[in-house]
C-alpha positions as CSV (number, residue, x, y, z in Angstrom):
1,X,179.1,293.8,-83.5
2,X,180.7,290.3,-84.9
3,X,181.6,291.0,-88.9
4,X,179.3,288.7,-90.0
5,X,176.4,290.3,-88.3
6,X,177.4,293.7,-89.8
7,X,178.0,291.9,-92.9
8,X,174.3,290.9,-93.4
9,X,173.2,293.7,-91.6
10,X,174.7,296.2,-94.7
11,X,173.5,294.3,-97.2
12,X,170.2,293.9,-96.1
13,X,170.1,298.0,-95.3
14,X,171.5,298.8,-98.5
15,X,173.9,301.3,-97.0
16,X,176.1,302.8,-99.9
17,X,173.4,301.8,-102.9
18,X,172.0,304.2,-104.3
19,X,168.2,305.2,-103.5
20,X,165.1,303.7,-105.4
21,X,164.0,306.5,-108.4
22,X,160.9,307.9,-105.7
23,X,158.6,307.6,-109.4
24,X,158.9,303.9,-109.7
25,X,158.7,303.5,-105.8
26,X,155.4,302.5,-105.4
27,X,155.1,299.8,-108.2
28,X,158.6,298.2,-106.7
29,X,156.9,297.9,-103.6
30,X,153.7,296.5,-105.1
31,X,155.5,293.7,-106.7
32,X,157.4,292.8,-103.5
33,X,153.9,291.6,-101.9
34,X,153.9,288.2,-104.2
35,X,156.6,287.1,-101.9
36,X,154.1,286.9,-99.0
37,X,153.8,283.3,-97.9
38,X,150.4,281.9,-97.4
39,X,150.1,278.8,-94.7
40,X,148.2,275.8,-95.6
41,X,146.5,273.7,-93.1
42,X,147.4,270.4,-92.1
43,X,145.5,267.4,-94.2
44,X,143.0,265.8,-91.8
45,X,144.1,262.6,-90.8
46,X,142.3,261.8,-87.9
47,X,139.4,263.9,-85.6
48,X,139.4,263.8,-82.1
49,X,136.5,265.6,-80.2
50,X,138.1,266.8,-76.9
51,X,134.6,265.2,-75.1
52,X,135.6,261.6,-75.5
53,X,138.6,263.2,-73.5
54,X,136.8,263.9,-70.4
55,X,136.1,267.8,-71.3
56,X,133.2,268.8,-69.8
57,X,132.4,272.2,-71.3
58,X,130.5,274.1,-68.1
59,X,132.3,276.6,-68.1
60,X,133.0,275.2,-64.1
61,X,135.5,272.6,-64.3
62,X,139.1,273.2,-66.1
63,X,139.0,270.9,-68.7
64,X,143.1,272.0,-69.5
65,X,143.7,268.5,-68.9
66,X,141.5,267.0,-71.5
67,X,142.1,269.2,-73.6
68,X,145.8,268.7,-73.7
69,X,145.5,264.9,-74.0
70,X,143.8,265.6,-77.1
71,X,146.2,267.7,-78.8
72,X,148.8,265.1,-77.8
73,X,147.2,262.1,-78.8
74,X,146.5,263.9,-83.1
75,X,150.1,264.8,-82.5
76,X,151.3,261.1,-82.1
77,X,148.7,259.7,-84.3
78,X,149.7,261.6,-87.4
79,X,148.0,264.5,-87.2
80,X,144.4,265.9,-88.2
81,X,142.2,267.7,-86.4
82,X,140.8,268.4,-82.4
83,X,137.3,269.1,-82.3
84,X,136.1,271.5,-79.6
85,X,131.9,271.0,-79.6
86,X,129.6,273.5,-78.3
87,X,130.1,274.6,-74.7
88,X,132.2,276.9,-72.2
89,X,135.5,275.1,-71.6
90,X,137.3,276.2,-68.8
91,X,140.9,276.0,-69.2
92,X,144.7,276.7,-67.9
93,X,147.5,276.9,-70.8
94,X,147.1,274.7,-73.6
95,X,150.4,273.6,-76.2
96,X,149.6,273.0,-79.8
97,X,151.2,270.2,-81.6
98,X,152.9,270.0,-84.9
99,X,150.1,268.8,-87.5
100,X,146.8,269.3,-85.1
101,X,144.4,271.8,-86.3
102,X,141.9,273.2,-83.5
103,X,138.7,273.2,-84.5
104,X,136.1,275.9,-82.2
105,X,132.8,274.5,-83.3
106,X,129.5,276.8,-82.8
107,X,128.9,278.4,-79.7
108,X,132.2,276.5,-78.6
109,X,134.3,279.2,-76.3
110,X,137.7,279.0,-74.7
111,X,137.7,280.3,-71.6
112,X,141.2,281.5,-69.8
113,X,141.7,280.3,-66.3
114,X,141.5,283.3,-63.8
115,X,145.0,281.8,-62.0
116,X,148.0,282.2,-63.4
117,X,149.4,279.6,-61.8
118,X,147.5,277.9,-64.3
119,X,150.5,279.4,-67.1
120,X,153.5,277.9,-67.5
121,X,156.6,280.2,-66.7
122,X,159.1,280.1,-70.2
123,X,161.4,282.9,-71.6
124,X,158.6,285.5,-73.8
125,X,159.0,288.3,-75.9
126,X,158.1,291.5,-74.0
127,X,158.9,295.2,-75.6
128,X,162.0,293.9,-77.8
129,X,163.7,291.7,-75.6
130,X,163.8,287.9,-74.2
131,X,162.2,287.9,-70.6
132,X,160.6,285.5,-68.3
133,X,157.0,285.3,-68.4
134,X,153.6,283.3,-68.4
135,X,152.6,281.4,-71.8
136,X,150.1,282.5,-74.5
137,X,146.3,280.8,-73.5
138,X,146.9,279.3,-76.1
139,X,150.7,278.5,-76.9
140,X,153.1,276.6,-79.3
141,X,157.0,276.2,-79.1
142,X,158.6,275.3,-82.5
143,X,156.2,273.6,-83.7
144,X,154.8,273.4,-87.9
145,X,151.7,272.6,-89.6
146,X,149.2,274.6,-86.8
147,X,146.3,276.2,-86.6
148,X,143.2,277.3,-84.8
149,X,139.6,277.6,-86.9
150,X,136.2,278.9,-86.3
151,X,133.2,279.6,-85.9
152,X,134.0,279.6,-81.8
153,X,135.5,281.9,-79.7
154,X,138.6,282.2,-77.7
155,X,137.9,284.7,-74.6
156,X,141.0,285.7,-71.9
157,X,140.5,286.5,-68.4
158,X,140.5,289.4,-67.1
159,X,142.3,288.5,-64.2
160,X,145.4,287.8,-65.7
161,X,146.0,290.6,-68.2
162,X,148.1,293.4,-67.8
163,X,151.8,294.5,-67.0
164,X,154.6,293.4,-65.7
165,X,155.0,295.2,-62.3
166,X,156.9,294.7,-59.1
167,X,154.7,292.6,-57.5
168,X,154.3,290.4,-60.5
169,X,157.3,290.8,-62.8
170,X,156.5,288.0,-64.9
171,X,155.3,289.3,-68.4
172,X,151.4,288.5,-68.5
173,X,150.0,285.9,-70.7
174,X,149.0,286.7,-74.4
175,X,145.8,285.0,-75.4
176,X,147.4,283.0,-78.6
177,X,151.3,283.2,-78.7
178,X,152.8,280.5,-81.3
179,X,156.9,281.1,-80.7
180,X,159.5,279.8,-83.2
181,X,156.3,278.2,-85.4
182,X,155.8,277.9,-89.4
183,X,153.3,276.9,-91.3
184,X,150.0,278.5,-89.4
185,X,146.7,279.3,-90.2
186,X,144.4,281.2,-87.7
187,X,140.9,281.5,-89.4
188,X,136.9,282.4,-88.4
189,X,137.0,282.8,-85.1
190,X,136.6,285.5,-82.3
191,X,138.6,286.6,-79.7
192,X,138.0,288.5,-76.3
193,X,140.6,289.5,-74.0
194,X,141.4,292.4,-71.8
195,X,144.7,294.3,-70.9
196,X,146.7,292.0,-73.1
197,X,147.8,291.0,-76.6
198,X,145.0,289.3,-78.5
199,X,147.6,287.2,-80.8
200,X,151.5,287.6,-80.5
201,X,153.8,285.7,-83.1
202,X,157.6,285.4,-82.4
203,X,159.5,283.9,-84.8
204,X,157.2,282.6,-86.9
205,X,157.2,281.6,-90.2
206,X,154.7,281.7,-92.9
207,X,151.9,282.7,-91.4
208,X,147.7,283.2,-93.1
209,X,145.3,285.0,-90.5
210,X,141.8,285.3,-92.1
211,X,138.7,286.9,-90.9
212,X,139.1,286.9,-87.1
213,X,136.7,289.1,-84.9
214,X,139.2,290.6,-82.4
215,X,138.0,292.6,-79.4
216,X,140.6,293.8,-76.8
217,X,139.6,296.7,-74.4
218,X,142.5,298.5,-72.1
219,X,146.0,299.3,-71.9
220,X,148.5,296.9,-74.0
221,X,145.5,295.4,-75.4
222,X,147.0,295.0,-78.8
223,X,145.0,293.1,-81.5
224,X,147.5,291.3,-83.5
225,X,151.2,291.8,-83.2
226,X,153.9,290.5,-85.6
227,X,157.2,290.1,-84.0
228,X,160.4,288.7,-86.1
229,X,158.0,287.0,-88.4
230,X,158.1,286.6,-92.2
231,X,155.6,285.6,-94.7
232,X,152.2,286.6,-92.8
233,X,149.5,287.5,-94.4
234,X,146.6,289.0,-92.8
235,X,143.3,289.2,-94.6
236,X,139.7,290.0,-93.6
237,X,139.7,291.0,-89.8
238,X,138.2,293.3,-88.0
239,X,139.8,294.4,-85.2
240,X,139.1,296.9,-82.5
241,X,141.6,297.1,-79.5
242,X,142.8,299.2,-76.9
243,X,146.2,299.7,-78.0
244,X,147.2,298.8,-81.5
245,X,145.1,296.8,-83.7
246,X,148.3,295.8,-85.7
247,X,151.8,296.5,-84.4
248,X,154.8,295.1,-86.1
249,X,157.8,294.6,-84.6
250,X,161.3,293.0,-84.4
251,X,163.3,293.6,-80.8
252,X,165.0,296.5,-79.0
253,X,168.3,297.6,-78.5
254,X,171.5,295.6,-78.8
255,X,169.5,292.6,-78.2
256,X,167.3,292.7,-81.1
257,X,170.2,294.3,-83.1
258,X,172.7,291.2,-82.8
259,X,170.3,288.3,-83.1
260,X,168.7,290.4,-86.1
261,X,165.4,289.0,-86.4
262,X,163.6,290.8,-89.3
263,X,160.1,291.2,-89.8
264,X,159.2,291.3,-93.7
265,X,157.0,290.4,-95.8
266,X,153.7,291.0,-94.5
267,X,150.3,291.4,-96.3
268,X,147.4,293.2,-94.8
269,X,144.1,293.8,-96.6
270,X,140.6,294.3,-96.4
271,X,140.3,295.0,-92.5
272,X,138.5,296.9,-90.4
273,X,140.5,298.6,-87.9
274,X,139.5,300.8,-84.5
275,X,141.5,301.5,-81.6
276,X,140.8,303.5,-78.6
277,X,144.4,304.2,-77.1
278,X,146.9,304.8,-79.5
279,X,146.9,303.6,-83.8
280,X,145.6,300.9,-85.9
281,X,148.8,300.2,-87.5
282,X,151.9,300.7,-85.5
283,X,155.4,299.8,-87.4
284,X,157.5,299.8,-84.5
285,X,159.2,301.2,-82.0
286,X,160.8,298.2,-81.6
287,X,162.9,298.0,-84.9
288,X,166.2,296.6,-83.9
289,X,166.3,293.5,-86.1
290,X,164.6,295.4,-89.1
291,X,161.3,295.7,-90.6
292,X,160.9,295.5,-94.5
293,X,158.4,295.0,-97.3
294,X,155.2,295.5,-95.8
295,X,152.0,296.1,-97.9
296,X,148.4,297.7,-96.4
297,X,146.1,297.8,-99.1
298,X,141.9,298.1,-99.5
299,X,141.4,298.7,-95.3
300,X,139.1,300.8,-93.9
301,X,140.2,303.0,-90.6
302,X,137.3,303.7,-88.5
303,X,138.7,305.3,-85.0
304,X,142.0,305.9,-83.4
305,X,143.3,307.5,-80.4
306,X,146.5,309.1,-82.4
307,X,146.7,308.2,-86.5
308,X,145.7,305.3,-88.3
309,X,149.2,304.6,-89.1
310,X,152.3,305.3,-87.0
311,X,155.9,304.3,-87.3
312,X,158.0,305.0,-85.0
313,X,161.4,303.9,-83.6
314,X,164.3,305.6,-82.3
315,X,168.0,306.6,-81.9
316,X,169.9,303.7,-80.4
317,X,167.3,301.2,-82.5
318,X,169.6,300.9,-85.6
319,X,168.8,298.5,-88.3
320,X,166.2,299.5,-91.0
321,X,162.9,300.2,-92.3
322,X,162.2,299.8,-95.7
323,X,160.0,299.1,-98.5
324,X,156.3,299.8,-96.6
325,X,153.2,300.6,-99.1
326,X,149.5,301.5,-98.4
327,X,147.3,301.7,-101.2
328,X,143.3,302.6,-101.4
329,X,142.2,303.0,-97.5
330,X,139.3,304.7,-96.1
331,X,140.4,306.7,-93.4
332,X,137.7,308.4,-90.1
333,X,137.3,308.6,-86.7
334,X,140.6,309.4,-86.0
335,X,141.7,311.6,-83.0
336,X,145.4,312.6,-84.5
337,X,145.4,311.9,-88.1
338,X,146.6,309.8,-91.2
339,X,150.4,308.9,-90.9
340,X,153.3,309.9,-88.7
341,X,156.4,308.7,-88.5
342,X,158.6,309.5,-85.6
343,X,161.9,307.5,-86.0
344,X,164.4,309.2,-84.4
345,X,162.9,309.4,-80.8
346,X,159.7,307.2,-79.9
347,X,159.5,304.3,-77.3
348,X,161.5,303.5,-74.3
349,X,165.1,303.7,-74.7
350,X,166.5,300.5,-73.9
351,X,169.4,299.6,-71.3
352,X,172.0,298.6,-73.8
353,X,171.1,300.5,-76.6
354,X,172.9,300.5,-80.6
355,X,175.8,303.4,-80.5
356,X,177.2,305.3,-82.7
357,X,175.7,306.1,-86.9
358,X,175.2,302.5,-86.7
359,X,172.4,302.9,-84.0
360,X,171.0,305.8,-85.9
361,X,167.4,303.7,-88.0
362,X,168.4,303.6,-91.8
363,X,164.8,304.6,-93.8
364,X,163.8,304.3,-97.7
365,X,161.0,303.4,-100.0
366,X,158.2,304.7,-98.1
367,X,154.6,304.7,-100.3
368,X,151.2,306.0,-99.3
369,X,148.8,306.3,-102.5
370,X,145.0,306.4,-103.0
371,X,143.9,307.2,-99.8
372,X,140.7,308.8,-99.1
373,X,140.2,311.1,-95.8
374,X,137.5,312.2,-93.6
375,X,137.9,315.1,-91.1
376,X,141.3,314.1,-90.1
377,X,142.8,316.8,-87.7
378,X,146.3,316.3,-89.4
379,X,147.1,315.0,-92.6
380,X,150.6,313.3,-92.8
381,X,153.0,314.7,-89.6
382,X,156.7,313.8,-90.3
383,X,157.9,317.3,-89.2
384,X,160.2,315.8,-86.4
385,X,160.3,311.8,-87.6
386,X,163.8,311.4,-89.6
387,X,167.1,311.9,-88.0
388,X,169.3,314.3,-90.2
389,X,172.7,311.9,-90.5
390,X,170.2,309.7,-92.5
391,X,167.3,311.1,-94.3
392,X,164.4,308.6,-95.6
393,X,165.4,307.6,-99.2
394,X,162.5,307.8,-101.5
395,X,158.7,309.3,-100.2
396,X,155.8,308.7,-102.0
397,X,152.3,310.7,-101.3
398,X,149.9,310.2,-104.1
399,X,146.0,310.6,-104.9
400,X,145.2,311.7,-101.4
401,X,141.1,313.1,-101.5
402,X,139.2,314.3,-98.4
403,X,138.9,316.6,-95.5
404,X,141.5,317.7,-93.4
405,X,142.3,320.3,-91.0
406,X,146.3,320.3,-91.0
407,X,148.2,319.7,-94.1
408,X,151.6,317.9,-94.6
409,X,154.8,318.3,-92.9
410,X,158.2,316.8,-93.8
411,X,162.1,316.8,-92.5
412,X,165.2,315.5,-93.6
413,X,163.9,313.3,-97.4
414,X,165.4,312.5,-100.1
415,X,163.7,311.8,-104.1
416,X,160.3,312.9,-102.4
417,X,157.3,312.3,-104.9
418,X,154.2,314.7,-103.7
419,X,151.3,314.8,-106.1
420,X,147.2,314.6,-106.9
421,X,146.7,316.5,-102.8
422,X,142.9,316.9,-103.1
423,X,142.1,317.7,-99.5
424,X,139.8,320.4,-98.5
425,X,139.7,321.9,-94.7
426,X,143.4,323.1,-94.5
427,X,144.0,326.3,-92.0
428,X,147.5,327.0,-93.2
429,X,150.1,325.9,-95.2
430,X,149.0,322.5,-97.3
431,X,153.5,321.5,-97.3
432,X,155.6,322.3,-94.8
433,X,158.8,320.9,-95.3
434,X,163.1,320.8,-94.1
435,X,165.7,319.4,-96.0
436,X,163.4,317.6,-98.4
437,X,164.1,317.2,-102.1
438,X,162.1,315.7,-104.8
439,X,159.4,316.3,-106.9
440,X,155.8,317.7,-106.2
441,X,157.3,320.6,-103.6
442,X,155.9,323.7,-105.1
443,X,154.6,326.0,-102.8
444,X,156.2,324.6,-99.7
445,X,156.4,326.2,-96.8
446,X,160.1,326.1,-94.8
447,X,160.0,325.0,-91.4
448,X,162.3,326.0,-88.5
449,X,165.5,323.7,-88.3
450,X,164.0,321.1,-86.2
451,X,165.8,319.0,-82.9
452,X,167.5,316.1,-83.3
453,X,169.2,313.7,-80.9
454,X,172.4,312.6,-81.2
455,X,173.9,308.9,-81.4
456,X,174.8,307.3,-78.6
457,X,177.6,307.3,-77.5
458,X,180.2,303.8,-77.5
459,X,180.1,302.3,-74.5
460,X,182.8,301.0,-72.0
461,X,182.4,297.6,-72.4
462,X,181.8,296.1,-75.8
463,X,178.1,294.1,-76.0
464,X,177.4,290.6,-75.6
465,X,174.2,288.8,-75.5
466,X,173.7,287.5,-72.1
């Protein structure tokens, strides 16, 4: 790793300062959230209304090309707004400008062309790393001042969705996928899609996402992912998905870990979330360029295939993952539980992964208060989640009410805060903890000396990007 890389890399970690007092955690986080960004759309210059472009809207003919046109021509012209009336418009990939707001009118729906040959073929963000693949539906490249409003719809094929695989090896398209973007609002519209992300940001900056209706059945059907992005703020959705209805992420292995591409400073409130393959909210597993100050706050969790919130990463990951709060949720419906956290050995492994301590996650300032249960089977499962050559610095569990069938388990903490527990349902042992210290541990049951993997070893050859 080049010094200055490591250089930035400490002092964003915070390796060798010492931890956050765990009883003025949750207010430190709170008052990180007023760094969020919030995008602001374009001013309306001019309105185009992609009919007097030759779009015809029957759902028959592609209308990419008129569509395209339009775009184009608010680009050069200033800026403004697109207009997309009422009507079924058939359509291949489509760039958005710089300074061009799309506007889905009433009963106006995007529909993805069935061909991907009908997708242009660029370098996309698939599991942590830089790969060839097919565009978003709807697609930008470094572009500022964008957006995409309701009350239309945006609907996928099904066709095209799905994974890379031998036949294929070209990632699949996302639906919306703004790449190396600032400045963008996404608001009151719906999406459709199937086997695919809904909405995928790379390296995006400043970012407001506000009551979107996101449905996304099957396998990798992710509703909204956030990956390398800072300053998003995501208010007002609800979101039900096949895999993740929120995932944040920020690359894998040595890839992600030298261009260190952090996402922080996201805002998510007053969602609905359900998900029928794996969690609502997934921080991670791809955590190589770190993830920081994160906020979930007044969102209801309605069904998950594993817990409302998981974080998870793993040895040979490296960076960091700090400074993530959720306060006042309303959590059911879910098949596994609350919260886990698995950070020392979840997600594919990658080819060229971090060695060494250095590729060992570095965790602190974790804060989960005022949350209300319903029949979750497990309440908060962190019994195998934190490697021991770097225990989570500061834990925060506070004015948890409900019903719950498992209690609380916990490995390798430091300046733990446990308190206000009011859960009924528990067979067995409310705290079960290892190598935790703090306060609120009364009562706690010891667990076993749990497994841990060790760090990778240095390899042969030193890394380069390539």
């Amino acid at each position: 790793m080049d010094k200055n890389t490591r250089r930035t890399f400490l002092k964003h970690a915070g390796i060798g300062l010492l931890a956050v007092p765990a009883a003025s955690l949750a207010k430190d986080i709170s008052f990180r959230k007023a760094s969020v960004g919030h995008s602001a759309q374009p001013a309306i210059k001019i309105s185009l209304n992609v009919r007097d472009f030759g779009a015809k809207g029957d759902g028959q003919t592609k209308d990419t090309v008129a569509i395209q046109q339009a775009i184009d021509r608010c680009n050069v012209l200033g800026g403004g707004e697109v207009i997309v009336p009422a009507g079924n418009y058939l359509t291949g990939a489509i760039a958005l400008r710089s300074n061009v707001m799309l506007r889905l009118e009433k009963d106006a729906v995007i529909m993805g062309s069935p061909d991907l040959k009908d997708y242009q073929v660029m370098q996309v963000r698939w599991e942590g790393k830089w790969i060839q693949g097919y565009s978003g539906l709807i697609y930008a490249l470094d572009a500022k001042n964008i957006g995409i409003t309701g009350p239309g719809k945006i609907a996928g094929s099904d066709l095209v969705g799905g994974r890379p695989n031998g036949d294929n090896p070209l990632r699949r398209p996302a639906l919306i996928e703004p790449i190396d973007c600032s400045n963008i609002t996404f608001e009151g519209f719906s999406t459709q899609y199937h086997l695919m992300w809904s909405i995928h940001l790379t390296y995006c900056d400043t970012v407001a996402i506000k009551n979107l209706y996101i449905r996304s059945t099957g396998g990798n059907g992710d509703g909204i992912d956030v990956d390398s992005c800072k300053h998003v703020m995501i208010d007002g959705c609800d979101i039900a998905t096949g895999d993740d209805c929120i995932s944040l992420k920020s690359g894998r292995g040595m890839e992600g870990y030298k261009l260190l591409r952090t996402t922080e400073d996201v805002h998510i409130s007053n969602c609905t979330f359900a998900d029928s393959i794996f969690a609502c909210i997934g921080i991670g597993s791809e955590t190589s360029g770190g993830i920081r100050n994160v906020v979930i706050e007044n969102c209801k969790f309605t069904a998950a295939k594993t817990f409302a919130l998981y974080m998870k990463s793993r040895v040979g990951r490296g960076a960091f993952i700090e400074n993530i709060s959720a306060n006042n949720l309303e959590v059911s419906g879910m098949a596994g539980g609350f919260l886990r956290f698995n950070l020392s050995g979840s997600g594919l492994q990658d080819q060229d992964p971090v060695p060494g301590n250095e590729g060992i996650p570095t965790t602190k300032n974790f804060s989960f208060t005022n949350i209300k249960v319903t029949d979750v089977p497990v309440l908060v499962d962190g019994g195998t989640g934190i490697h021991p050559n770097k225990p989570l610095e500061g834990f925060v569990l506070s004015n948890i009410t409900g019903t719950a069938k498992a209690g609380i388990s916990l490995v390798n903490i430091k300046n733990a805060n446990i308190k206000n527990i009011n859960v009924t349902g528990i067979t067995g042992p409310l705290l079960s903890i290892y190598n935790v210290s703090g306060q609120g541990l009364g009562g706690a049951v010891t667990m076993p000396v749990p497994k841990s993997q060790d760090p990778i070893p240095q390899p042969a050859t030193p890394y380069q990007l390539h």
